[in-house]
C-alpha positions in Angstrom: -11.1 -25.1 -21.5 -13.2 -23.5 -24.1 -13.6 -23.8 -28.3 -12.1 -21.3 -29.8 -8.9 -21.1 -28.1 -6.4 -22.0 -30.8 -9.0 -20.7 -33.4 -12.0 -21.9 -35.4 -10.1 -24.4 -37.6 -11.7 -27.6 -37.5 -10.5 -30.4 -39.0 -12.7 -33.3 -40.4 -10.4 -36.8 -40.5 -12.4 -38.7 -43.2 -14.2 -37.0 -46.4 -17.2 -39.9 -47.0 -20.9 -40.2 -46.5 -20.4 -38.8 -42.8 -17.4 -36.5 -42.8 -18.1 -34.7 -46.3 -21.9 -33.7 -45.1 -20.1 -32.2 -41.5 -17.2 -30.4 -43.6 -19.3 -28.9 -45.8 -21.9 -27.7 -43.1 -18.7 -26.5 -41.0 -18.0 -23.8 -43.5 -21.5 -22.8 -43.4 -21.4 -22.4 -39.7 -18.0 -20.2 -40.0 -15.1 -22.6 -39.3 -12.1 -23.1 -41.2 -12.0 -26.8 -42.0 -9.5 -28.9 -43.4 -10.9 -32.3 -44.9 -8.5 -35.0 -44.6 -8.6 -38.0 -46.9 -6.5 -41.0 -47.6 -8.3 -41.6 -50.9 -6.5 -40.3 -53.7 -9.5 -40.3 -56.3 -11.5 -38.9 -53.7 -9.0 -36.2 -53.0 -8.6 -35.5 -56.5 -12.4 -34.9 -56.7 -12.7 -32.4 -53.9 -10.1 -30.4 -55.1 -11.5 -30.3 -58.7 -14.9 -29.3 -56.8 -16.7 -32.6 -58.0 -19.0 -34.3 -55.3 -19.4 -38.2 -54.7 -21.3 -37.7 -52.3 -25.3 -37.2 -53.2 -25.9 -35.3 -50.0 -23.4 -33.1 -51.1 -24.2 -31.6 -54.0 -21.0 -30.1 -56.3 -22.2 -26.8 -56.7 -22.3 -26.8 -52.8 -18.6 -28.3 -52.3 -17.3 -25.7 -55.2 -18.9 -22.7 -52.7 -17.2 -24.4 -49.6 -14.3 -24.1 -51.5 -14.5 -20.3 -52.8 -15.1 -19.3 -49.2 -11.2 -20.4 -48.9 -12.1 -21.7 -45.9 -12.3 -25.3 -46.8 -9.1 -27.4 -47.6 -8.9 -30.5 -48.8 -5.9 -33.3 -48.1 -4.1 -35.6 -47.7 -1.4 -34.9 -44.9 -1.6 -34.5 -41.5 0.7 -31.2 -41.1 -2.0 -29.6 -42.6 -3.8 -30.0 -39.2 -1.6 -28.5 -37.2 -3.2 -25.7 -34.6 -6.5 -27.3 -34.7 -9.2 -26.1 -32.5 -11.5 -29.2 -32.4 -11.7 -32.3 -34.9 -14.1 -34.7 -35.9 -13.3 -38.2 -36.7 -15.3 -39.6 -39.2 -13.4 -42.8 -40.1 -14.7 -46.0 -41.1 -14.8 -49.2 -39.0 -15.6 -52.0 -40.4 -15.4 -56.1 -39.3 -12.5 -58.1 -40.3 -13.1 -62.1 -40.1 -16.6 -61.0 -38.2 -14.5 -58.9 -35.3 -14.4 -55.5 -34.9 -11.9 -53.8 -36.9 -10.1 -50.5 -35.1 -7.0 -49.8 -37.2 -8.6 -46.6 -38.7 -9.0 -44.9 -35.7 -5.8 -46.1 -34.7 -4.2 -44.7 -37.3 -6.0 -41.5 -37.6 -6.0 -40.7 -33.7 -1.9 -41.4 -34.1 -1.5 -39.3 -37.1 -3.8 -36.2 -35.3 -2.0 -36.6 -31.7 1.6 -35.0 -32.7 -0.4 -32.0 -33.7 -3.0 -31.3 -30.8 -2.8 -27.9 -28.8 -3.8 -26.8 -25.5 -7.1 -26.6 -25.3 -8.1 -28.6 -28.3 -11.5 -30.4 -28.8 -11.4 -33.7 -30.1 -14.7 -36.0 -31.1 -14.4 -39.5 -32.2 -18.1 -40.5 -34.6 -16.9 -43.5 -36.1 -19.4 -46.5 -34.4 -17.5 -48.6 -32.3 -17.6 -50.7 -29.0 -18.5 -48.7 -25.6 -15.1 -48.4 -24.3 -13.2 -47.3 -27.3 -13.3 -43.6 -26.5 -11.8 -44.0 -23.0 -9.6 -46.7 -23.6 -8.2 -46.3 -27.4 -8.5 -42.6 -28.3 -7.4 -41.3 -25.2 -4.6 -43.2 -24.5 -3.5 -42.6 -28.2 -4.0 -38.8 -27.8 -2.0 -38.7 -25.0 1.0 -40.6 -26.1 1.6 -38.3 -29.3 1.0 -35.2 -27.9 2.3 -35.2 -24.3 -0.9 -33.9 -22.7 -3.1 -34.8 -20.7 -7.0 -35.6 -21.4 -9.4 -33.5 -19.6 -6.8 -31.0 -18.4 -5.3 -29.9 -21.3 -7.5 -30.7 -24.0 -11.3 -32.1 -24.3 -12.4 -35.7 -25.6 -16.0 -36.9 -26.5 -17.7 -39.8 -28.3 -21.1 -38.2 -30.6 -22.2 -41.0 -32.9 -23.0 -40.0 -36.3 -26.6 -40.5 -37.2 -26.4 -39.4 -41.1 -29.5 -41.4 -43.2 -28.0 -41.0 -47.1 -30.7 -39.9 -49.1 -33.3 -39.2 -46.6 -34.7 -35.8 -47.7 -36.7 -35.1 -43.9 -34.0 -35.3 -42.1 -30.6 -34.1 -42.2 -27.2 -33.4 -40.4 -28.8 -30.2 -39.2 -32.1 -31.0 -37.9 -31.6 -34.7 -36.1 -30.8 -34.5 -32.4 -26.9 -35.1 -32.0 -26.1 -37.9 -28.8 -23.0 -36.0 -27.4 -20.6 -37.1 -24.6 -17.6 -35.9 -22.9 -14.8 -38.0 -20.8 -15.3 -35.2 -17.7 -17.6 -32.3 -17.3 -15.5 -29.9 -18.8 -15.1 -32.1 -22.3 -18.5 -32.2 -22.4 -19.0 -28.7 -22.4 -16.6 -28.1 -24.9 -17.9 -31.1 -27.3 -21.7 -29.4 -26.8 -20.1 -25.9 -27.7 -18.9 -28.0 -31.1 -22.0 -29.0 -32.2 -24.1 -25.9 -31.0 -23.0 -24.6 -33.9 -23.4 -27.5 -36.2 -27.1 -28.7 -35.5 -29.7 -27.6 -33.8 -30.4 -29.9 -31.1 -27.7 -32.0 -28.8 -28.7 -34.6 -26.4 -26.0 -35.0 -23.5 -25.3 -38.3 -22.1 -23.1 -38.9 -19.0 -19.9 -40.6 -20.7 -18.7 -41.7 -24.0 -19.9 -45.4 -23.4 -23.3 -44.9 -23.0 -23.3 -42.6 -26.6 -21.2 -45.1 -27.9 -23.8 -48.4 -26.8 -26.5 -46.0 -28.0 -25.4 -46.1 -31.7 -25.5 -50.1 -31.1 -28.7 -50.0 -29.5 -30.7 -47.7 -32.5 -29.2 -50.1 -35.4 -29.3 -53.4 -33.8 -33.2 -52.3 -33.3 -34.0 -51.9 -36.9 -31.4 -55.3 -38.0 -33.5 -57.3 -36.0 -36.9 -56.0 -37.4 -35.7 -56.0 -41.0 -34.5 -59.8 -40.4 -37.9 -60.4 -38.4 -39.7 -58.9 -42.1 -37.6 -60.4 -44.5 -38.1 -63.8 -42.6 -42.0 -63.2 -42.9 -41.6 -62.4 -46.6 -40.0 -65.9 -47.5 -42.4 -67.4 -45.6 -45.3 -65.6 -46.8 -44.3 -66.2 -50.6 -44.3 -70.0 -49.7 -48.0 -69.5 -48.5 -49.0 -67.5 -51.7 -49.8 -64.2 -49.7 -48.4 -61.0 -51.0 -46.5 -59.6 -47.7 -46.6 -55.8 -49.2 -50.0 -55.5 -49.1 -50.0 -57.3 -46.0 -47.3 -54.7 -44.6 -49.4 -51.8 -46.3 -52.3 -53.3 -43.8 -50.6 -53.5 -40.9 -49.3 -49.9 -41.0 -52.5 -48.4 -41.0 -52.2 -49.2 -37.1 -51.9 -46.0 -35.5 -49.7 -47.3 -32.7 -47.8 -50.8 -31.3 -46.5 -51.2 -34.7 -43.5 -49.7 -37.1 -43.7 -50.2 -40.8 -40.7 -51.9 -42.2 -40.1 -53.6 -45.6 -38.4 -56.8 -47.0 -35.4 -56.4 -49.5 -32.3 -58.2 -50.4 -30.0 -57.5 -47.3 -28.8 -55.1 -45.2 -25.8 -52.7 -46.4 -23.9 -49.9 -45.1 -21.7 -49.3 -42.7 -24.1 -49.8 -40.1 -26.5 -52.4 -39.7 -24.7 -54.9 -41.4 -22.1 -54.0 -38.5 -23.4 -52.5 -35.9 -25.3 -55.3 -34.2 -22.2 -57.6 -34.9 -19.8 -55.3 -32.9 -22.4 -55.4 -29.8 -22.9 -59.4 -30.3 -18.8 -59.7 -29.8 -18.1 -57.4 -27.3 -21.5 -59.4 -25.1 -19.4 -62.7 -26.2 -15.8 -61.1 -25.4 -16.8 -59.1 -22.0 -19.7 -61.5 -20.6 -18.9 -65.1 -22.5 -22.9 -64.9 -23.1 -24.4 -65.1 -27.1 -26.6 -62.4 -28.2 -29.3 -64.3 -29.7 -31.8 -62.1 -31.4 -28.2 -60.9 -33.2 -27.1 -64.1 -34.5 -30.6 -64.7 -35.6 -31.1 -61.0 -37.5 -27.7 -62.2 -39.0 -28.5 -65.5 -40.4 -31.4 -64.2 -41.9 -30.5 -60.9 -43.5 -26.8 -62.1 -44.6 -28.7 -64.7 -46.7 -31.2 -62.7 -48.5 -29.2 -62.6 -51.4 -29.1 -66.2 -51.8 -32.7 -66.1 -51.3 -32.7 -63.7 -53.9 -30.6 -65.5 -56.3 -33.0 -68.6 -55.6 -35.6 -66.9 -56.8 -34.4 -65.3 -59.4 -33.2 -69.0 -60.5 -36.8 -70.5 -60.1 -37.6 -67.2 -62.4 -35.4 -68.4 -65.1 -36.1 -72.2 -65.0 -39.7 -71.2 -65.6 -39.0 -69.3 -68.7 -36.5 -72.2 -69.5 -33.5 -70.5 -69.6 -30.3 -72.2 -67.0 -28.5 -69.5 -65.1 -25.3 -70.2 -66.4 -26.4 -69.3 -70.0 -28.3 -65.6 -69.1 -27.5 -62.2 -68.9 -28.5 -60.5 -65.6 -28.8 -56.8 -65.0 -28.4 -55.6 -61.7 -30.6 -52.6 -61.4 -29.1 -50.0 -58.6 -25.9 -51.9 -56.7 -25.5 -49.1 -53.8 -27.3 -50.7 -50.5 -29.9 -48.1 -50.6 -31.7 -45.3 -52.7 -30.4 -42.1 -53.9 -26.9 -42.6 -52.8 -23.6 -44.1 -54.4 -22.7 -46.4 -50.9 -21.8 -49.6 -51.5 -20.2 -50.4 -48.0 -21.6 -53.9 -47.5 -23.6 -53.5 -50.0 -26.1 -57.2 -50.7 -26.2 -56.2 -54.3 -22.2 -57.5 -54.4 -23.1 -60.6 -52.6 -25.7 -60.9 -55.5 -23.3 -59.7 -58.4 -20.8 -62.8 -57.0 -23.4 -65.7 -56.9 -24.6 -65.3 -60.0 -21.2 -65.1 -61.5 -20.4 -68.2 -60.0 -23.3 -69.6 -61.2 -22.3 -68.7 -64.6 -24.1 -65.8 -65.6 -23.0 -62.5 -67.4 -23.8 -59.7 -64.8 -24.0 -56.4 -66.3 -24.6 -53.2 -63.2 -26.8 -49.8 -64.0 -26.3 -47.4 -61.4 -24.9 -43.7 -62.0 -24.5 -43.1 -58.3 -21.9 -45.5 -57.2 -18.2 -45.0 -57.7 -16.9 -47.1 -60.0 -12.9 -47.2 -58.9 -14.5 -48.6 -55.5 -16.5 -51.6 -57.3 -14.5 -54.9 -58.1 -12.4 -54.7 -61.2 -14.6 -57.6 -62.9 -17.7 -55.4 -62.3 -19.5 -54.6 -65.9 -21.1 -51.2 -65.4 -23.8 -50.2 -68.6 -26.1 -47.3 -68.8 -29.5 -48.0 -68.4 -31.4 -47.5 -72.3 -33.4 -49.6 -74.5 -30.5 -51.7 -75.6 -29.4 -52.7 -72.4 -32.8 -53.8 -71.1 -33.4 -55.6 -74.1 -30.2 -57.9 -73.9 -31.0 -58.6 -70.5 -33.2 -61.9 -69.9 -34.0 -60.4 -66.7 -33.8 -57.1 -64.6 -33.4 -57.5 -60.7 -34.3 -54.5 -59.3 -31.9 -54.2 -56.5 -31.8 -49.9 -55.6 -35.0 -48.3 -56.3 -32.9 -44.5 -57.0 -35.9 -42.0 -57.7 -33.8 -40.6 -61.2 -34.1 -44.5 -62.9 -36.0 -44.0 -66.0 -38.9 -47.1 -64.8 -41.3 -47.1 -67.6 -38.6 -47.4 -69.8 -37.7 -51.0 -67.4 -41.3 -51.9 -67.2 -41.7 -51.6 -71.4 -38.2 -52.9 -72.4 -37.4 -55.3 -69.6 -38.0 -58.9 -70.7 -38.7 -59.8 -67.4 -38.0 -58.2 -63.7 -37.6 -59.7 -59.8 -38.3 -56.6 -58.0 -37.0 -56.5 -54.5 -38.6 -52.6 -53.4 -41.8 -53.1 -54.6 -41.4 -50.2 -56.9 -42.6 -51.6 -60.1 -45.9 -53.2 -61.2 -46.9 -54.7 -64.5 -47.4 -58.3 -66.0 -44.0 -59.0 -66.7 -42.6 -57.5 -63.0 -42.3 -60.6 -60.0 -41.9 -58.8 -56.6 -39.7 -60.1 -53.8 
């Protein structure tokens, strides 16, 4: 069983922050990719040649698309004869469980048009187990063939940082995985051609619990630093300067920094879909999990405390202020706002009363909530704010023109400094 067999026609099932980047470098590595997509704004886009995406810039998605060898869409037929595919779909928790039904669906939808000799990769982080006992079985049922022998199935988590300029899709080592030796070989002969470094593991569950393992690690270390930043506010000692200090240790010790929350798609879920499968397989609790959770899931009402106590001082109630949220996406230079703590932020403080207005170019505005004020960012705006919370420090904001206009500004990225700027 080899790539290549019915062709290099990849198809990429999902067009977002993970499956737009491997589309896109697809076509650079040769194949012919079709980009399916449920979203119809989002389908409307690619076709037009307009990116969303800020690691895919449009100039780069108009090329893909002049090549002729990248199609958008939204239907299924247009998958038919595949060589290999890539499942990019989200997963996210429903009532605080893991929720599957997208790679239900899309594994259903791709099965009736799998070939002989086929590769098919699952990236979407899930629970060790899914590959073998979701995907396959799925495959199998709509296509009438059989895993292993007549077509190849791996697990190869995505590992995609939005934003991070060092490194990319390319250059990261890709964790790849195979149901048998053979599907193995064929998923490594994928993704030879897609980055330039794969690290084999011996079955999809291990790839798949190694997704867990790398973002439950930094959930619990972000918690553990957001926890020391309360507390070190309380005792009047400024934890950045503190954090600059202890990072000048060349070893035993990795920098991280407090903020609002945790967004994204992954470590706001991540370490929750390992905490139930340990409670659903083993009846045991994963403490440090429930912990990281407590803590980094109420950053933003520590955050909306603070910026309350802000207020009070300047004598102005929360329920008679206008708030501008500064960035809303979960983290800098990118338009995500999957889980995003800026929302949890936007809806306290519109309970409480205030009037919220959001500056942030990146995001996508048709994916906000309706109620969701969006204004640019100019002198105006600043100036009929009572405060600025600085929520995503995006390197193209204008901040001199926050730090001179702003009447006042809770910064939680430490990005600012002047003598009307509080930090987190």
């Amino acid at each position: 069983m080899t790539i290549g067999r019915c062709g290099d026609r990849l198809v990429v099932v999902g067009q977002g922050y993970v499956g737009l980047p491997v589309a896109m470098r697809a076509v650079d590595a040769g194949f012919s990719v079709v980009g399916l997509e449920v979203d119809q704004i989002r389908l409307w886009s690619l076709s037009d040649g307009v990116s969303y995406i800020d690691d895919v810039p449009s100039d780069r998605l108009r090329a893909a698309i002049d090549t002729g060898r990248y199609l958008p869409s939204g239907d299924y037929r247009d998958a038919d004869g595949f060589g290999a595919a890539i499942i990019t779909v989200p997963t996210p928790l429903k009532d605080r469980e893991p929720d599957l039904s997208f790679i239900v669906s899309a594994t259903t939808q791709l099965a009736p048009h799998l070939r002989r000799g086929a590769t098919v990769v699952l990236e979407s982080t899930t629970c060790p187990g899914t590959t073998d006992e979701l995907v396959v079985p799925a495959l199998e049922q709509g296509s009438g063939l059989v895993a292993g022998r007549d077509f190849a199935v791996g697990y190869s988590p995505e590992r995609l940082d939005p934003g991070n300029k060092q490194w990319g899709l390319v250059n990261t080592p890709k964790v790849i995985s195979g149901i048998d030796e053979r599907s193995l070989a064929a998923v490594r002969a994928l993704y030879s051609r897609l980055v330039d470094t794969v690290v084999p593991v011996s079955a999809p569950r291990v790839a798949e619990l190694s997704k867990l393992l790398e973002n439950t690690f930094r959930h619990i270390n972000i918690a553990l630093i957001n926890e020391i930043a309360i507390l070190a506010h309380e005792l009047g000692v400024d934890v950045w300067e503190a954090v600059d200090a202890a990072a000048t240790k060349p070893f035993g010790f990795l920098r991280f920094t407090p903020g609002h929350g945790v967004g994204g798609h992954c470590l706001p879920v991540d370490p929750t879909y390992l905490a139930w499968l340990v409670r659903r397989d083993l009846n045991r609790s994963f403490r440090f999990v429930a912990m990281a959770n407590d803590i980094n899931d109420h950053m933003p009402d520590y955050v909306v405390r603070r910026l309350t106590a802000t207020l009070d001082r300047r004598h102005k109630p929360v329920a008679d202020s206008t708030v501008m949220l500064l960035g809303l996406a979960y983290k800098a230079n990118t338009g995500d706002t999957r889980e995003a703590p800026g929302l949890r932020v936007f809806e306290l403080l519109t309970q409480l009363g205030a009037v919220v207005h959001v500056a942030d170019t990146h995001v996508e505005q048709h994916r906000s909530p309706p109620e969701m004020k969006f204004v640019d960012l100019s002198v105006e705006s600043l100036r009929a704010a009572d405060v600025v919370v600085l929520i995503t420090d995006h390197d193209d904001v204008d901040y001199e023109l926050v730090t001179a206009e702003a009447p006042w500004v809770l910064d939680t990225r430490h990005r600012l400094s002047g003598a009307r700027v509080e930090h987190l």
